[in-house]
C-alpha positions as CSV (number, residue, x, y, z in Angstrom):
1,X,15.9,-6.1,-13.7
2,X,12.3,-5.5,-15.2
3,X,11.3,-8.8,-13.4
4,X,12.9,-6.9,-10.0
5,X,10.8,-3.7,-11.0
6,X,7.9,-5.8,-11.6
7,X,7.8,-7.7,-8.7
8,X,8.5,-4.8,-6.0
9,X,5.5,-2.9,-8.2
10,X,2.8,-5.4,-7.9
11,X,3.7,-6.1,-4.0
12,X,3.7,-2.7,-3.3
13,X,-0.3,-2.9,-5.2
14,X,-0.8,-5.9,-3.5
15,X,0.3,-4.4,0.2
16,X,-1.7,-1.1,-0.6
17,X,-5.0,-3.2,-1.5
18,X,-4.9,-5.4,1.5
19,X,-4.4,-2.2,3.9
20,X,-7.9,-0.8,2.4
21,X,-9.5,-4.1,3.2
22,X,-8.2,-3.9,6.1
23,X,-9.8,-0.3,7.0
24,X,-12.9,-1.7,5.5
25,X,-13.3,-4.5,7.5
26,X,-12.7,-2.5,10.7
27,X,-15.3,0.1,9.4
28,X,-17.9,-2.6,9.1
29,X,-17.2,-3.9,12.5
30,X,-17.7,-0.2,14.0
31,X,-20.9,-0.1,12.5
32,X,-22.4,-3.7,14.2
33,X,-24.9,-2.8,16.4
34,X,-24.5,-3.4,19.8
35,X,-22.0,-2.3,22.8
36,X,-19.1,-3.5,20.9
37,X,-16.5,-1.4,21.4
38,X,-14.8,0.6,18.4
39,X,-11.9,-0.8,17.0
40,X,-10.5,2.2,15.7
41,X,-12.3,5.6,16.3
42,X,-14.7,6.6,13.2
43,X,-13.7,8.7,10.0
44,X,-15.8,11.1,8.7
45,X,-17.2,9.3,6.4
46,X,-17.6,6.4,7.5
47,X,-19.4,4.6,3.9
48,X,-16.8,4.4,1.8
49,X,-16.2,2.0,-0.5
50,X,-12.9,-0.4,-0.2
51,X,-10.9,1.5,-3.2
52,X,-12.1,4.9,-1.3
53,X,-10.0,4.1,1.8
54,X,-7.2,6.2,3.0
55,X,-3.7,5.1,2.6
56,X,-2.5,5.1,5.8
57,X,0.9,5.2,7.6
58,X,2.1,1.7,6.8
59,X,0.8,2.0,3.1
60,X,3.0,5.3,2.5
61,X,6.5,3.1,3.8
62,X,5.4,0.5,1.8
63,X,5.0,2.7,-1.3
64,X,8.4,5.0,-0.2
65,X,10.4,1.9,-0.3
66,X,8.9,0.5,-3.6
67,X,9.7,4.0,-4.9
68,X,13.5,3.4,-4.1
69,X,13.8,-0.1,-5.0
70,X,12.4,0.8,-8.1
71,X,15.0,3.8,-8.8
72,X,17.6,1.3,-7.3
73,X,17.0,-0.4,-9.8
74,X,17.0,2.0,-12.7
75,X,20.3,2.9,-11.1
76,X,21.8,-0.2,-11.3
77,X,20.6,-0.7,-15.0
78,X,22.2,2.3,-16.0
79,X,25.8,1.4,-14.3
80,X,25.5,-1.7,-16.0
81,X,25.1,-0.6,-19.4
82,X,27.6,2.1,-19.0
83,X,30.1,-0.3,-17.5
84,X,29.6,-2.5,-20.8
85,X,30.3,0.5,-23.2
């Protein structure tokens, strides 16, 4: 059970951290000069760092379904030590 909780914890970190570099690396590539066109249209502020990224759409289902794997877990923890009693 801790290894379950664990593991859906550090994949949701891992998922959350690779989003950012993601927005990052399309930030950089709006800022090449040129005629390129724009991946994605511009934030506001548009020189942030990687861990100053927004979490965006993907990143919140990500962390919403670590959230109830987690308490899924807790839940089934708690049947089974009731169920031993």
């Amino acid at each position: 059970m801790i290894l379950g909780i664990s593991a859906a914890i550090a994949i949701c970190f891992i998922v959350v951290r690779e989003r950012k570099w993601q927005a990052w690396y399309v930030q950089q590539f709006n800022k090449l000069p040129g005629k390129l066109p724009q991946i994605f249209p511009k934030d506001k502020n548009d020189d942030m760092s990687v861990s100053a990224q927004r979490i965006g759409y993907i990143s919140k289902v990500v962390i919403g379904f670590v959230v109830t794997a987690v308490v899924a877990w807790i839940l089934v923890f708690i049947t089974l030590v009731c169920a031993k009693r």
